[in-house]
Steps between C-alpha positions, in 0.01 A plus 500: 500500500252275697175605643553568867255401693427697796317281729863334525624418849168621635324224713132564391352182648784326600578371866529839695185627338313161612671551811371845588138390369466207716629771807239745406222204488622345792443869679188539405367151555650576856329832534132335358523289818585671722210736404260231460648310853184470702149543461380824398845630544490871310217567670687410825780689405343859451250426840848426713611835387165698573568426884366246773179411446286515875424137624124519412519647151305305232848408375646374811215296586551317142845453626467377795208221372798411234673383824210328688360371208797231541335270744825253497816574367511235273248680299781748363790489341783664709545759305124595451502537851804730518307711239246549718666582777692762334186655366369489827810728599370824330236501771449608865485278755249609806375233751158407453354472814190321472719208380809547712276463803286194352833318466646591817153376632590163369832488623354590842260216516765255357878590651475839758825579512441794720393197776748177337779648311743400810451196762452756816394453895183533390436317208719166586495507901745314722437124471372565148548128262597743197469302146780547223393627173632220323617278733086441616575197693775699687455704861649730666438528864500872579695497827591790756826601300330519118205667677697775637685573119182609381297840512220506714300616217540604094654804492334649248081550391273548256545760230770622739779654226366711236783416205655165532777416248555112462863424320555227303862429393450475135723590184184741420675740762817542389540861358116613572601781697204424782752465774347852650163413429519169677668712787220756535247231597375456859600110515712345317498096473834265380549199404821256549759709598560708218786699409446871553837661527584839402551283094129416509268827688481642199288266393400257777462784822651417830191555689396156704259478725403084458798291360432137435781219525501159346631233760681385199696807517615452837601151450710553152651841560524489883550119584167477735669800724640194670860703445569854472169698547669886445453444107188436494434800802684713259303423198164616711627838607474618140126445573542787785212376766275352238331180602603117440272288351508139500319202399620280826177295450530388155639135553705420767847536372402909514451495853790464712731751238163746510520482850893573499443869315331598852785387718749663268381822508409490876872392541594823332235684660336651138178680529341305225184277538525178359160347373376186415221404254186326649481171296148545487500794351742334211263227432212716408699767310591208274185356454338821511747599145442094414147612434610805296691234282857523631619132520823465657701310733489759699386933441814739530579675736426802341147396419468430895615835575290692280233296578517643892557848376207524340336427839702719685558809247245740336729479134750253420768585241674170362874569376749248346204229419549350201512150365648486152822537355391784280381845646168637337693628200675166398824618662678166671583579854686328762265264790588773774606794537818422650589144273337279295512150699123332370293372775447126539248406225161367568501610893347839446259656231631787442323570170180445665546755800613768272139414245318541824639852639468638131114415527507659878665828298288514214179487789632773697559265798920565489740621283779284325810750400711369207648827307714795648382720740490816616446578795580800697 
């Protein structure tokens, strides 16, 4: 009889073995980074877990100078910067007030929107040669009929809302949860017409106080409102009696279909205001951020409007701003909220804005939400 040899049919290191050693390695290799993701990262870990850390902690403050130590975004990689901001997370946020008021200061001297937010009586009176904000070598001749569309003052001060939430329509906002939170505030800015059905207040609110609209909406979705006008009627009343917003004296191809939004909802006798921005008060919110190092084409809306809150609200919350196509955590997510159609390149800089209101977070002077909240 043979020898038998009992390591027969076994697979000691044969192709399964390999197989489930390469797993195992690949698992741990896996695990190593995702431990070692970040800087400092254990040490991160087991602070997260110990609680929020109040704003002026020794370790906050080191947090926060990780952020403002960035003087230009080009000085991190995207993902170094997204580090940060997560660390920044485990913190408090409280307003500081020395610097909240030192920046409003600035925007006071440069832009008061409390005064030229909106062309008004007062501001542009009748007779008034009022320059585009692009089209310089344009006029418009404020006559009788224009003069009467406007208030005969801003509507709003100083200060005058204690918790302003500005909403941005970014991916960032699907599935936060901050619909309630963004509800609870004492003013709520829009921008665009957003979608804020019964699909999106979950997320989004349905709150409005201030809703913005693009002239280019009116021309591609509601053909100039030289047809049927109900639609676009219909499309405001989800807004309840919040007020329009309009840039009428942007260039002149805004102005007539701005000026159409009034006579629509006069026509259908709606309660709601309709608004237009003061090109004046454009022009030096742009060069105003210009300074700041936002280069663009033009500044977003939502840059405009949180750059008037800040004037006219004791703390500004910013919801749904966000310029990348990763969240903080590396997760892809869709351009808005409601689809994922990608802005025009090169008009706005979006990245830029977004830079700016993280440095305006980490000093205390707003706050910038980007996880889940909880509110309430």
């Amino acid at each position: 009889m043979g020898y038998a040899d009992p390591s027969a049919g076994r697979d000691l290191l044969g192709n399964r073995t390999l197989f489930f050693i390469f797993i195992c390695a690949f698992a741990v290799v896996t695990l190593l980074q995702q431990i070692l993701y970040g800087r400092n990262y254990i040490r991160r870990y087991f602070e997260f877990y110990e609680g929020p850390f109040e704003y002026n902690s020794t370790r906050c403050l080191e947090l926060r100078h990780d952020i403002l130590e960035v003087k230009v975004l080009s000085m991190v990689k995207q993902s170094e910067l997204f580090d940060r901001w997560k660390s920044l997370q485990m913190c408090k946020w409280a307003m500081n007030i020395s610097e909240a008021n030192q920046f409003k200061s600035t925007l006071s001297r440069c832009c008061n929107a409390p005064s030229f937010l909106f062309t008004t009586q007062k501001n542009t009176p009748l007779g008034t040669k009022l320059k585009y904000e692009v089209d310089t070598s344009g006029i418009y001749h404020i006559n009788q009929e224009i003069f009467r569309m406007f208030p005969k003052d801003m509507p709003y001060n100083r200060s005058q809302f204690k918790k302003c939430a500005v909403v941005g329509n970014g991916g960032i906002l699907k599935n936060s949860r901050c619909g309630r939170e963004i509800d609870s505030a004492d003013f709520v800015f829009r921008c665009n017409l957003p979608p804020i059905s019964e699909k999106y207040t979950g997320d989004v609110g349905a709150k409005t106080d201030v809703v913005t609209v693009n002239p280019s909406i009116i021309t591609e979705r509601f053909h100039k409102l030289e047809k049927w006008r109900r639609p676009f009627y219909q499309v405001l009343q989800v807004y309840e009696n919040a007020s329009v917003l309009l840039p009428a004296f942007y260039n002149t191809r805004n102005t007539d279909v701005s000026i159409r939004v009034k006579y629509v909802l006069d026509d259908f006798e709606s309660p709601q205001a309709v608004y237009y921005f003061h090109p004046q008060y454009l022009i030096n919110v742009s060069r105003y951020w210009l300074n700041l190092g936002v280069r663009a084409k033009r500044i977003s809306t939502g840059l405009i409007l949180v750059t008037a809150a800040l004037e006219l609200c004791e703390e500004v919350h910013l919801f749904g701003f966000w310029a990348f196509p990763m969240n903080p955590s590396g997760l892809f997510i869709t351009h808005h909220y409601y689809d994922n159609v990608k802005p025009r390149p090169g008009f706005h800089a979006m990245p830029s804005e977004i830079f700016n209101f993280l440095h305006l977070h980490s000093r205390g002077i707003l706050r910038v939400h980007t996880g889940t909240c909880n509110c309430c």
